[in-house]
N, C-alpha and C positions, 0 to 999 in steps of 0.2 A: 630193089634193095641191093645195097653193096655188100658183096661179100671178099672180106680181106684172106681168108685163109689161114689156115692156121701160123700167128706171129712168134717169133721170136724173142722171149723177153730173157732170157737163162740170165742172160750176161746184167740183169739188173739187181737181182735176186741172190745176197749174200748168206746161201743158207749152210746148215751145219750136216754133220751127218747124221744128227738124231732127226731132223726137220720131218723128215717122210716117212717113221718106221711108223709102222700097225697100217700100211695103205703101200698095198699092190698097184702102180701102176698103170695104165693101160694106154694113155696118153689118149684121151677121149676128148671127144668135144663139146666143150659144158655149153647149151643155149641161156640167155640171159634175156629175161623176161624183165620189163623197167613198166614199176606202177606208179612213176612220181607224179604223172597226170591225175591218177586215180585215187589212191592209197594215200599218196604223197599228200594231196589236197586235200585231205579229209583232218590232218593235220588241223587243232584248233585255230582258230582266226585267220586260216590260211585262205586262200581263193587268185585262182590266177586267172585274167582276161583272155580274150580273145587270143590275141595278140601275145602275151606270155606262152599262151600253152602252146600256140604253133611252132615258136622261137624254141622255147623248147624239147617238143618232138621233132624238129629238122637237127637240133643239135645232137639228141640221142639216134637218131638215124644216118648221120655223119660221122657218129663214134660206131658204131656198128654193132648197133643193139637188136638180136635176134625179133623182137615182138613188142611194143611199144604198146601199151594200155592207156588208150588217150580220154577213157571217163567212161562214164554212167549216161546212155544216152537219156534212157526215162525221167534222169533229174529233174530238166526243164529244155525249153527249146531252143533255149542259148546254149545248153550244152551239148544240144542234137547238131544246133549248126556247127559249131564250134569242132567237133569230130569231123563231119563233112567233108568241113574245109580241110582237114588234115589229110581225112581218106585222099584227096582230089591229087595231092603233091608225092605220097607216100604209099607204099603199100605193101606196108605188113604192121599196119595195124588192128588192135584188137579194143573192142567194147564190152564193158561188161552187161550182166542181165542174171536178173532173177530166175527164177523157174516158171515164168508165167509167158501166154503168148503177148499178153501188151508190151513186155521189154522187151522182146525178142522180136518182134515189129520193128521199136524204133533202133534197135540193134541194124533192120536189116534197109530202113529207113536213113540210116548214117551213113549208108557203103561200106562197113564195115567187113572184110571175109573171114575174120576171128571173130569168133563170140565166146565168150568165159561166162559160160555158167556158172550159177551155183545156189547153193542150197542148204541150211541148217541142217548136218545128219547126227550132233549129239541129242542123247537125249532132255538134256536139261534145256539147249536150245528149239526141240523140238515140244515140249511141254510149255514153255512160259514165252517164248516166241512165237511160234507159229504155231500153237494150240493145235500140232497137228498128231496122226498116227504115225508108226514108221510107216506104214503100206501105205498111209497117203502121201506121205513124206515120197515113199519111191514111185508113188505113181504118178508125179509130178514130174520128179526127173525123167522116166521115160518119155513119157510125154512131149517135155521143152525139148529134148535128146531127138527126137523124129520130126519134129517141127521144125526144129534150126537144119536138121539133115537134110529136111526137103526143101526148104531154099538154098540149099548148096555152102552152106556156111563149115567153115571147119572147126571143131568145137574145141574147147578148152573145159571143162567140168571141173569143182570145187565141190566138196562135201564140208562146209564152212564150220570150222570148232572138230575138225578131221579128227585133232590130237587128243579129242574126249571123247569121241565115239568108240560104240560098242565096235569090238574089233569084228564079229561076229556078222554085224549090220554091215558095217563099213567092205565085208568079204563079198557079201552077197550084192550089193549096189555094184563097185566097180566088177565083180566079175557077168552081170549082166547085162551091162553096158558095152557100145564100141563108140569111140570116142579120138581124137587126136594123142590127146595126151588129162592126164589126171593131176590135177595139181592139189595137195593136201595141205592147206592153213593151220600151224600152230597159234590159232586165234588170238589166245589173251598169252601166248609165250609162256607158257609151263613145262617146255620141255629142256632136259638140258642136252649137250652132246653125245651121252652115250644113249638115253632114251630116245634120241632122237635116229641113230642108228640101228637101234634095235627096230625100231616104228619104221624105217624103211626096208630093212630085211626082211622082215613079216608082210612087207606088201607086197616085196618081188611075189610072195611063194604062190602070188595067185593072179597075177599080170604080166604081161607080155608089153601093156602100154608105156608108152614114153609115161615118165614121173617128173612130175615138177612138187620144190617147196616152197612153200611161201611164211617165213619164220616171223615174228613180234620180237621187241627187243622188252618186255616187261620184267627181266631179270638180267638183264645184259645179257644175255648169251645167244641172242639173232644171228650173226656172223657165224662166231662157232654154231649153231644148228646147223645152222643152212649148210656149212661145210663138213657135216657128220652127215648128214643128209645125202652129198654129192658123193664122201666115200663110201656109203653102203651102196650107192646104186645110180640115184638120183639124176637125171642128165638135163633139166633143169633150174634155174632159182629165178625165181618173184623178188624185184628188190625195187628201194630208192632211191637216188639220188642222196648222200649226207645223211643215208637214214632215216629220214622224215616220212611220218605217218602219225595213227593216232595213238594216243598215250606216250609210252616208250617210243614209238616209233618202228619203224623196219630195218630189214636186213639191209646195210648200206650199199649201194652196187659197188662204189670204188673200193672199200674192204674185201669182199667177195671176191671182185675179177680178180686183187691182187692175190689175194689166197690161192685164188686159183691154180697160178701160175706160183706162187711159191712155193705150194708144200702139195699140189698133186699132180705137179708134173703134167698139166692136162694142159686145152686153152680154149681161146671164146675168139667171137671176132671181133671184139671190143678195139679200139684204135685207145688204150690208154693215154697217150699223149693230149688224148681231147677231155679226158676227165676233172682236171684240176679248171677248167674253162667254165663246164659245163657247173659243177660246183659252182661256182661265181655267181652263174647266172641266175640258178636257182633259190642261190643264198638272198639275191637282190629279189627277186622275186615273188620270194616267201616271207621274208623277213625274221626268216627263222634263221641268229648268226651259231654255228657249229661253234662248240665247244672248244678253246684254243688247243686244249690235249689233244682232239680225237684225230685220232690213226687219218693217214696218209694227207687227209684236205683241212687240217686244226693247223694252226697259223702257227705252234708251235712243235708241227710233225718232224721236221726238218732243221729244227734251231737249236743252238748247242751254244753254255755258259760255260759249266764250269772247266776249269783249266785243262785236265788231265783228258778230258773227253776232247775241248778242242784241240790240244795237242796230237792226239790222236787224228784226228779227223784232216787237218792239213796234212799229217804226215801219209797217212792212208786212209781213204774215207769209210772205207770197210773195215775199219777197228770199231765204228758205233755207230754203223747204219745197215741196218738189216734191208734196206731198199735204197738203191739209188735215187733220189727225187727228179731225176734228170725224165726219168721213163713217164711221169707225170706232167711233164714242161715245166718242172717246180725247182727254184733255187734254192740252196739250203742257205741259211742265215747263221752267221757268228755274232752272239748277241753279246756285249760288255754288263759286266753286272760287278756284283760284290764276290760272285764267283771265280771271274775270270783271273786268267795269267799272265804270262807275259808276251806267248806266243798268241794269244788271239788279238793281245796289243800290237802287234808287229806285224802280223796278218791283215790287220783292217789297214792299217797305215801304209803298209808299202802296196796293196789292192787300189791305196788311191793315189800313189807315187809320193808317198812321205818316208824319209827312211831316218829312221831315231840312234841313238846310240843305247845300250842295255842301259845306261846310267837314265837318263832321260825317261825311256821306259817304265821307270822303276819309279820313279815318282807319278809319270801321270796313272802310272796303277794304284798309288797310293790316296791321289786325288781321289781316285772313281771308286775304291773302296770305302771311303772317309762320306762318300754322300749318301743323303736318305735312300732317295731312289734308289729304286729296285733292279731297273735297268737304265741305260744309258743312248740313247741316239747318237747317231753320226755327228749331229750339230754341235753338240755337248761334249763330245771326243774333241772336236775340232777346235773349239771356242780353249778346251785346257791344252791343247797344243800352242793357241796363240797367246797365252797366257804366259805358257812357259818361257 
């Protein structure tokens, strides 16, 4: 595994000085756990080959993703191989498994030296789910918990639907357990940021273990959890790729790490520059296209119309971007619309060595105003330049 060390980003991050208040701090090291093999896939109509998921995991291992969750070995044997082959190039990755010892076989049948358990501990999931008792509920987990111990496996544990569980139950599991670290599922995403802060302060008061979350995005608010989460305590987050998973989907990694480093002063050993790549690849691979709005990897994170903003943004790009896109490998875009001015006219033109007079300007803004279209290409700029 490569480890880059705590990075540098301050100088990308144009934040203000309310950014950080109600968070002390500590300048920690957040580990970043990526489920897009896993969680990610489970994503409807989704499925990645062979081939996909190594491409993949060597990319998230190249950006410098703490624990790589490359599938579910028990699925089928195409997925057992599939991990193998991953284990073979890599290592630090992790399989999931049930609380039984058949997953935890082909967990340890995969090469795998992470194993993520886990286990339904609410009780609504434990009643119409696994028809089980709590006692049988917990005497499962010790169980899978001593079995994965004795072949040498480092464990990861889930108490699945964490965020519905009797807090009671949930005291007595984790404080009878020893384990790696405890990662607690907002299942179906009902929590918001400050119950979600609350939910981890109450779980310091009774572990010493690493804490990892792992949020849903079922109301929007995955990101912000996951990052209430990391200021009460938390010193890991479960994410994916563009956010994909099932339903709403998941905590997105590249929202996260940037949070990270925006507003708590911490860091990861994430190689950001490799994010916006890795995005791409996924996006092809899933066929799931991001929303052109969304935050940092949406096609329109970066892109600026109306006049006054670009104006801004030529003259200092820190008037209306709260991130650099440069720290992404991302260029930002001057888009021409019915918005636009006269400086983002003059901007695009002398960017391609066209240099106009304000009078000239002024019409071909009045051309680009005057059309349907909503926005304008380079071709279309160029074609009313020749026009004129």
């Amino acid at each position: 595994m490569y480890f880059y060390g705590s990075r540098s980003y301050g100088d990308f991050f144009n934040m203000g000085e309310y950014s950080r208040i109600g968070y002390e701090t500590d300048r920690k090291k957040i580990n970043i756990f990526d489920t897009t093999l896993r969680d990610g896939e489970q994503t409807p109509g989704v499925s990645f080959n062979m081939e996909q998921k190594y491409t993949i995991a060597k990319m998230l291992y190249d950006a410098g993703v703490d624990i790589i969750e490359a599938g579910f070995p028990a699925v089928s044997d195409e997925e057992l191989k599939t991990i193998k082959r991953i284990n073979y190039d890599m290592d630090n990755i992790c399989s999931l498994a049930r609380c039984n010892k058949n997953d935890i076989d082909k967990v340890i049948e995969s090469d795998s030296k992470i194993i993520h358990l886990f286990i339904a501990t609410s009780d609504i999931h434990m009643k119409y789910k696994l028809n089980k008792t709590r006692d049988q509920v917990f005497e499962s987990i010790t169980n899978s918990i001593d079995y994965a111990r004795s072949h040498g496996l480092t464990i990861i544990f889930s108490p699945e639907d964490a965020t519905r569980t009797d807090m009671d139950f949930l005291k007595h599991i984790i404080s009878s357990i020893k384990v790696e670290t405890v990662n607690f599922p907002d299942t179906i995403g009902i929590m918001n940021p400050m119950s979600m802060y609350y939910f981890i302060n109450k779980i310091k008061e009774f572990t010493t273990t690493n804490i990892s979350i792992h949020c849903h995005n079922d109301f929007g608010l995955a990101t912000a959890n996951t990052l209430a989460g990391l200021m009460a305590g938390a010193n890991e987050a479960q994410l994916t790729i563009n956010g994909i998973g099932e339903r709403a989907g998941n905590a997105s990694l590249e929202e996260v790490v940037s949070s990270i480093y925006g507003f708590l002063d911490s860091h990861t050993n994430i190689r950001m520059e490799k994010l916006y790549e890795i995005s791409k690849y996924v996006t092809a691979a899933s066929g799931i296209i991001p929303q052109k709005n969304k935050a940092i990897i949406g096609e329109n994170a970066f892109s600026h119309e109306a006049g006054i903003h670009v104006h801004g943004i030529i003259n200092n790009p820190k008037t209306y971007e709260a991130i650099n896109p440069e720290v992404f490998g991302i260029n930002r875009r001057i888009v021409i619309g019915k918005h636009s001015g006269k400086a983002a006219i003059k901007y695009i033109l002398e960017n391609k060595g066209i240099h106009k007079t304000d009078d000239e300007i002024d019409n071909i803004l009045k051309i680009i105003k005057n059309r349907d279209n909503k926005t304008i290409d380079d071709e279309f700029l160029l074609e009313v330049i020749r026009n004129e």
